[in-house]
C-alpha positions in Angstrom: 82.9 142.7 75.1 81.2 142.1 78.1 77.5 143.3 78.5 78.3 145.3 81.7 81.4 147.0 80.5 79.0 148.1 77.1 76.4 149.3 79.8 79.4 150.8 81.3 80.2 152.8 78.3 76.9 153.6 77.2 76.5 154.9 80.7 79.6 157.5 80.1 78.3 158.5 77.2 74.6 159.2 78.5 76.4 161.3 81.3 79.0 163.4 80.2 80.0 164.2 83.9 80.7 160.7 83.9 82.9 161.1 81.3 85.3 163.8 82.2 88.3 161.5 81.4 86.1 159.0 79.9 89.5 157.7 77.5 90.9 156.3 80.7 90.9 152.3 81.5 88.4 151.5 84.3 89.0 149.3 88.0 86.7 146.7 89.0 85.3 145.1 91.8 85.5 141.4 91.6 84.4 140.5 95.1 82.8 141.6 98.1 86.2 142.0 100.6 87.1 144.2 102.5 90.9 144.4 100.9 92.8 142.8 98.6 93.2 141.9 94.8 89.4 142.3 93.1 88.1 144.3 96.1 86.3 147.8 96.2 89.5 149.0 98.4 92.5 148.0 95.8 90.5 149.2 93.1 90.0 153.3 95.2 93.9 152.6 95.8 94.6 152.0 92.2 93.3 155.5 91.1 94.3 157.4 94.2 98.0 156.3 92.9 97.4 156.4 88.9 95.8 159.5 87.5 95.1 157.2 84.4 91.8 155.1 86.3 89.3 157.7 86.9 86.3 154.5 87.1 85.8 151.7 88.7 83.2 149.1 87.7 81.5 146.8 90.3 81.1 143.1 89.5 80.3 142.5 93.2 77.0 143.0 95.0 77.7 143.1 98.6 81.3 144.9 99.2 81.4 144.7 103.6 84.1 146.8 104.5 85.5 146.3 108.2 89.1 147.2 108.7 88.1 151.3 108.5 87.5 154.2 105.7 88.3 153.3 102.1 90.3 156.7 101.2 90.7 158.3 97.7 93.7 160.2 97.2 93.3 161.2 93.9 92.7 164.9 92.4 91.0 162.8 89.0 87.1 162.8 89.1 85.9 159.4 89.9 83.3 157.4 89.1 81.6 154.6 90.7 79.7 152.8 88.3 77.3 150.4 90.8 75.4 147.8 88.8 73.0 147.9 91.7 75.5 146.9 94.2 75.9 147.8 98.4 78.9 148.6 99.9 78.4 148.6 103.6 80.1 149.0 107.1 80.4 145.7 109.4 81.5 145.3 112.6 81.8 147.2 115.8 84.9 149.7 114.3 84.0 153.5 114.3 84.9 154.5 110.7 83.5 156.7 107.8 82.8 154.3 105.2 84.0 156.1 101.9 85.6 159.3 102.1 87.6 161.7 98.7 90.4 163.6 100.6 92.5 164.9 97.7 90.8 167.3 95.9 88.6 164.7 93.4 85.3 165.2 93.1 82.8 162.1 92.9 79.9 160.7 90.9 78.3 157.7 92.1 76.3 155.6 89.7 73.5 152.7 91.2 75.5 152.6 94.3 73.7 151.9 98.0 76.3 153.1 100.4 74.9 151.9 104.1 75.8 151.7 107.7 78.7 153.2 108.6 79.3 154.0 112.3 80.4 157.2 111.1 79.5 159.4 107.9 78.1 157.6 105.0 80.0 159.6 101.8 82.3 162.0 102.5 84.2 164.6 100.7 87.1 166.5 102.3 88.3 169.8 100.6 91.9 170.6 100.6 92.6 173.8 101.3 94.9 174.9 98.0 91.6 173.4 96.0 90.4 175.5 93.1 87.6 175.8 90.9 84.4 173.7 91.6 84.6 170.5 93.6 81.6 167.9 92.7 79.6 165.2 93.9 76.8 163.7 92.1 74.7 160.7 92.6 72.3 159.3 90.4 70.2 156.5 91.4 72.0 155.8 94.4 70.9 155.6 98.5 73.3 156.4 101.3 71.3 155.3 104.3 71.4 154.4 107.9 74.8 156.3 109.0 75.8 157.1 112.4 76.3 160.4 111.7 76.4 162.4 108.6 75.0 160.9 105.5 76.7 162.7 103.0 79.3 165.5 104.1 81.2 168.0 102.0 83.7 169.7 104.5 85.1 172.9 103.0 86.3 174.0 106.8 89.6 174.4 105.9 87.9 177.5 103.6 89.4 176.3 100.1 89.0 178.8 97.1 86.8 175.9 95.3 83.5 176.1 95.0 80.9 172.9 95.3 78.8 171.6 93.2 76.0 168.6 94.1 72.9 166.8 92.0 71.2 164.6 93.4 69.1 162.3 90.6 66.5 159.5 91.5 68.5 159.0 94.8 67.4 158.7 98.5 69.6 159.9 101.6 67.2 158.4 104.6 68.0 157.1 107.9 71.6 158.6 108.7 72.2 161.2 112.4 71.0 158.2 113.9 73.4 157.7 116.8 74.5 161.6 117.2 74.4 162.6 120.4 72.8 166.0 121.4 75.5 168.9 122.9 78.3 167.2 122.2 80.2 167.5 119.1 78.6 165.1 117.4 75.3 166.7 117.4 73.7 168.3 114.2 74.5 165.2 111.9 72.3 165.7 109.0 71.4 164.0 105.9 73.2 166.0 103.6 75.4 168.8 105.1 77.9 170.9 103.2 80.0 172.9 105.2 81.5 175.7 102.6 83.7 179.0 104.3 85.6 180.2 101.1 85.2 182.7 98.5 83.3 179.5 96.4 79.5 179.2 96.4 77.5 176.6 96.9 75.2 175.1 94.2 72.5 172.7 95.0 70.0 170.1 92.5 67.9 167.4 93.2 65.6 166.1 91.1 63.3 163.0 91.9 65.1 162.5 95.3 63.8 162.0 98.5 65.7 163.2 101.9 63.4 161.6 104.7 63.8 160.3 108.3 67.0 161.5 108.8 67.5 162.7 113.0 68.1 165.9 112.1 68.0 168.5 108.9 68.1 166.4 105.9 69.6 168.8 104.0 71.9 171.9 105.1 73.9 174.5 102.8 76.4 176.4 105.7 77.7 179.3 103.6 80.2 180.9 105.8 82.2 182.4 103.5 81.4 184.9 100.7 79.6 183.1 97.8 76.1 182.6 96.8 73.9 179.5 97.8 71.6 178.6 94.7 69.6 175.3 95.1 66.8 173.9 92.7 64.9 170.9 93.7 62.5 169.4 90.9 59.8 166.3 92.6 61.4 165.7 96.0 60.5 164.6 99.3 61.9 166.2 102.4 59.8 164.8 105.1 59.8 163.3 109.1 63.5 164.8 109.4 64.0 164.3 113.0 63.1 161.8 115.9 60.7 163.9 117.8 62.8 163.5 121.3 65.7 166.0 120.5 65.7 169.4 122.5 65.8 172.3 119.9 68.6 173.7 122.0 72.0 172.9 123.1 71.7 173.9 126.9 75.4 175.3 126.8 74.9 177.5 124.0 71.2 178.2 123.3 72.0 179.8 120.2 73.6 176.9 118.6 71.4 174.1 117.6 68.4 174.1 115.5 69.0 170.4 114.1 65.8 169.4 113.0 64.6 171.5 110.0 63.4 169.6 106.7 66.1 172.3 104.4 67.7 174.7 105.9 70.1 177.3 104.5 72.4 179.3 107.2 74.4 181.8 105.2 76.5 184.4 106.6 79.2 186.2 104.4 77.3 188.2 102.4 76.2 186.3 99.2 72.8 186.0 97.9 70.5 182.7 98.5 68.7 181.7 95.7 66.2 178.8 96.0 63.5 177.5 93.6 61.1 174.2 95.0 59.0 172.9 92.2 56.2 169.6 92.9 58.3 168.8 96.5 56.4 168.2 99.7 58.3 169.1 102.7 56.3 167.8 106.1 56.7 166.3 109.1 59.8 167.6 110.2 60.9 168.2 113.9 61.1 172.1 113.3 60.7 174.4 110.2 60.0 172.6 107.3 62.3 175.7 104.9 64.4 178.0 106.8 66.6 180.2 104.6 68.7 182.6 107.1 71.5 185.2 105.9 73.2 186.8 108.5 74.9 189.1 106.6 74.5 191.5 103.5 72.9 189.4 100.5 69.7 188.7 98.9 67.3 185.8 99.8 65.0 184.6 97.5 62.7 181.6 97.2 60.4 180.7 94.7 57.6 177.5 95.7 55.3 176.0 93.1 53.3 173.3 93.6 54.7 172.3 97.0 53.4 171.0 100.0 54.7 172.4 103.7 52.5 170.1 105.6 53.0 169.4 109.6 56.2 171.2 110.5 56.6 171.7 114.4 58.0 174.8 113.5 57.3 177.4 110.8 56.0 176.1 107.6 58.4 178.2 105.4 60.7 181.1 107.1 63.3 183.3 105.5 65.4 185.5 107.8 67.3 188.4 107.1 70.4 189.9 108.4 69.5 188.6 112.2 72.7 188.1 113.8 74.5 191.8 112.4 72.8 194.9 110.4 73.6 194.6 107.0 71.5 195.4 103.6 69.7 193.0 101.6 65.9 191.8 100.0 63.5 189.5 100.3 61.6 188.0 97.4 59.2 185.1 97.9 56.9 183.8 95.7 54.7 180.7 96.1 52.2 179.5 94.2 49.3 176.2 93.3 51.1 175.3 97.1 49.2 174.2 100.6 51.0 175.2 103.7 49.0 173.9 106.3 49.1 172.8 110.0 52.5 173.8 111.0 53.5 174.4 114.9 54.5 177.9 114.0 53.6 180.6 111.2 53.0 179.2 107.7 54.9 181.5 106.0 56.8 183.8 108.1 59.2 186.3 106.2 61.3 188.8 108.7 64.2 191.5 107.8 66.7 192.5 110.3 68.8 194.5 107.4 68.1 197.6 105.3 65.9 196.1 102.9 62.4 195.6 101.2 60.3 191.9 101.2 57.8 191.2 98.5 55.3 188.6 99.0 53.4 187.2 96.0 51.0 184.3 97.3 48.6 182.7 94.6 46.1 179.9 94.8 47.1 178.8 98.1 46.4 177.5 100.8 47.7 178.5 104.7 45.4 177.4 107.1 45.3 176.0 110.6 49.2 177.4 111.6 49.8 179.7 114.3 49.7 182.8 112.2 48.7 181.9 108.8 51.4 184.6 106.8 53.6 187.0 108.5 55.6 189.7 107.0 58.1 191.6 109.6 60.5 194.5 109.4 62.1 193.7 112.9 63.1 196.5 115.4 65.6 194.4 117.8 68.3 196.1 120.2 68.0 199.3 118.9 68.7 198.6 115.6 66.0 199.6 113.4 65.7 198.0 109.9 64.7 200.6 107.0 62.5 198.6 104.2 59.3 198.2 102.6 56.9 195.0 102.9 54.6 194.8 99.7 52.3 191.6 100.0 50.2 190.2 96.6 47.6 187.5 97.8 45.5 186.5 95.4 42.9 183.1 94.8 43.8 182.1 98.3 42.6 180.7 101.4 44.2 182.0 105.0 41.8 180.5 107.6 41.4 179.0 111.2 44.8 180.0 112.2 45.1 180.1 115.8 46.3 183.5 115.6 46.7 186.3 113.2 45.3 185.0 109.1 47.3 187.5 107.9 49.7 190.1 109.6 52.0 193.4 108.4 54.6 195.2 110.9 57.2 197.7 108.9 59.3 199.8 111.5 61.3 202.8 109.8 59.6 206.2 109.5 59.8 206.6 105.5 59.1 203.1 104.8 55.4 201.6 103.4 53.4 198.9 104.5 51.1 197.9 101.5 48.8 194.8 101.3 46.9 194.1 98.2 44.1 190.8 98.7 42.0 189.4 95.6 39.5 186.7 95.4 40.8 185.4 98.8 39.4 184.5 101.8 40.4 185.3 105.3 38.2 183.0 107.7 38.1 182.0 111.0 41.7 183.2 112.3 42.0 183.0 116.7 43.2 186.5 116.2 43.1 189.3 113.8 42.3 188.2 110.2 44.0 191.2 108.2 46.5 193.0 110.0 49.0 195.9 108.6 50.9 198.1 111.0 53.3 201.0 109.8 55.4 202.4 112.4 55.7 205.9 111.1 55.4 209.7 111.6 52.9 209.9 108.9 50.7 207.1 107.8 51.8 206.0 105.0 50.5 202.0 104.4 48.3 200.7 102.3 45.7 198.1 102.2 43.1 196.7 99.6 40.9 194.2 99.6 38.8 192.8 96.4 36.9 190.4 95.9 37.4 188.9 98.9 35.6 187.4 102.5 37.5 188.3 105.9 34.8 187.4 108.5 34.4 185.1 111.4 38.0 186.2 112.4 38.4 187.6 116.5 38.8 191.1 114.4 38.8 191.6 111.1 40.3 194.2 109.8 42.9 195.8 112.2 45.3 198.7 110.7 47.8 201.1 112.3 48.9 204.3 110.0 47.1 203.1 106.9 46.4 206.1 104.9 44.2 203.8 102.5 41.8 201.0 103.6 39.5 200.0 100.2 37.5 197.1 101.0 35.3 195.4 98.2 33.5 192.1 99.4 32.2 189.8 96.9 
């Protein structure tokens, strides 16, 4: 047998999602045209027609594809078994370069998919689809794309749910010729666009999602299910081109392309999201913005990462903003350095009925605009009914231009409680502890232990606090 076709089944073995209908024969690519007998387009046409081929093999190196979108029609997983090979885009014709429209899901083996004048990889969901539509890519790079770099499209608001890993890949470069307030703006690296019943589930590991003009990754949830993402050892960093206006002028509310991740969900499913040894810098607005519109829990969970340089916030979650709703927040972060972002570090607000926890250890948050801020928002009338309990702990919060660390809970009923160990609180522009409680009674809490709040504007600064303990080391 042929060494690539053992590598070939080694690899199917290795990866049982490779393997799904692993008994099938295989299609090869012989040569590098764009059509024809041997090409990468005759062999996507021989398993969009024959349930049979679910693989195709490359023997070619550099497939140039000119003459518009190689399609697959099939509802069979595929797989796309690279060798190391490039399929690109040439020539001046605006096309997507490889595109799944009927109802297959992909996995895409040591493949570079590059330079199309439209999206790089791109899935389209039919709308009777069922079940859990996937891509995965392993080893691969999709770079350099006009617009979107890798687009699952769920619009037509299918029942399916979708499912992407991304394994020692790279999606870099792509959004590069999308064109601000028009309908091709907000062309990201990786965009799924979900608005059915079906959740979205999101892993990288060993990936990196850089230089791309605007988010390099974003989950839309507008439909009901839950967003759960878990990236292990990525980079997410200088997403963004520094000239793009954060807002569309005709509808100010619309864009906010330039955010390193960035979660918008709004039919009231939870976001779940653990980060674990990522750095996520550099980027053109927040480096992680997690917003859910509606009912539903957020939740995020950082260890060992790095939120370096944002323009924006460091690290924002936001509840229930655009309609009252009920849901928590729950953020821990630990061993992580969130430093030298345009905005607040770590800034965690709740529009909705609904507590946030805070549980900061051995971190640091300096040199932001606040350093950590914890909101209950009161906003046209409306006013949200939850708790805020913070846990910082082995921590530095200093030389923040504003406040180090600042508490605001609205809602008679509701408690404002801090709780600060072997921290320090240094050097802030404004107030370095801060914890207000709008209530009838005081009824907020703050403690401090073992730690050093001085050189800040004020220190200390509380507003119906019924307890203030302050040990200093």
């Amino acid at each position: 047998m042929n060494a690539r076709l053992w590598v070939c089944a080694a690899v199917l073995v290795a990866c049982p999602a490779l393997a799904s209908e692993a008994s099938a024969a295989p299609a090869f690519v012989f040569n590098n045209n764009d059509a024809g007998p041997g090409s990468f387009r005759r062999a996507v046409r021989r398993a969009s027609t024959n349930p049979s081929v679910n693989t195709i093999v490359f023997f070619a190196k550099d497939v140039r594809i000119t003459s518009g979108t190689v399609v697959y029609r099939g509802s069979q997983t595929l797989n796309l078994l690279g060798f190391g090979a490039k399929v690109s885009a040439r020539g001046s014709g605006k096309f997507d370069l490889f595109e799944s429209r009927g109802g297959g899901s992909l996995n895409i083996h040591n493949l570079e998919l590059v330079g199309a004048k439209e999206r790089g990889v791109v899935i389209t969901v039919p709308a009777w689809r069922r079940g859990t539509i996937r891509l995965c890519l392993w080893n691969s790079t999709v770079r350099g794309h006009d617009k979107f770099g890798v687009h699952i499209d769920d619009n037509a608001g299918s029942p399916a749910g979708v499912f992407t890993k991304f394994v020692k890949s790279s999606v870099r470069g792509n959004g590069i010729q999308a064109v601000i307030g028009t309908e091709f703006d907000d062309q990201d690296g990786v965009r799924v666009d979900e608005r059915g019943p079906g959740g979205i589930q999101f892993i990288a590991y060993d990936s990196d999602f850089n230089r791309n003009k605007f988010d390099a990754i974003e989950l839309d949830e507008g439909g009901t299910g839950d967003v759960v993402a878990w990236l292990v050892d990525c980079d997410i960093n200088r997403n963004g081109d520094g000239s793009l206006p954060d807002i569309n002028a005709e509808d100010p509310e619309e864009i906010d392309p330039e955010d390193g991740f960035d979660i918008d969900a709004a039919g009231g499913g939870d976001v779940e999201v653990v980060m674990i040894d990522c750095s996520v810098s550099n980027n053109d607005d927040e480096g992680i913005d997690l917003d859910q519109a509606g009912d539903g829990d957020c939740v995020l969970i950082c260890h060992n990462v790095t939120v370096n340089g944002n323009v924006d916030e460091g690290i924002k979650i936001s509840q229930g903003e655009d309609e009252a709703g009920e849901g928590e927040i729950e953020f821990e972060i630990r061993d992580s350095v969130v430093n030298s972002n345009g905005g607040d570090g770590i800034k965690l607000e709740n529009f909705d009925d609904g507590d946030i926890t805070a549980d900061i250890r051995n971190c640091t948050v300096n040199r932001n605009d606040d350093g950590i801020e914890l909101e209950q928002i009161n906003e046209d009338g409306f006013e949200a009914v939850g708790s805020i309990t913070l846990r910082l702990r082995d921590s530095d919060v200093n030389r923040n231009g504003d406040e180090g660390v600042a508490i605001a809970v609205f809602g008679d009923g509701e408690r404002a409680v801090a709780r600060v160990r072997d921290s320090n609180v240094r050097r802030n522009g404004g107030t370095g502890l801060k914890v207000e409680q709008d209530s009838e009674e005081p009824l907020g809490l703050l403690r401090v232990v073992d730690s050093t709040v001085t050189g800040n504007d004020e220190d200390i600064e509380t507003e119906n606090v019924t307890e203030v303990i302050v040990s200093t080391p």
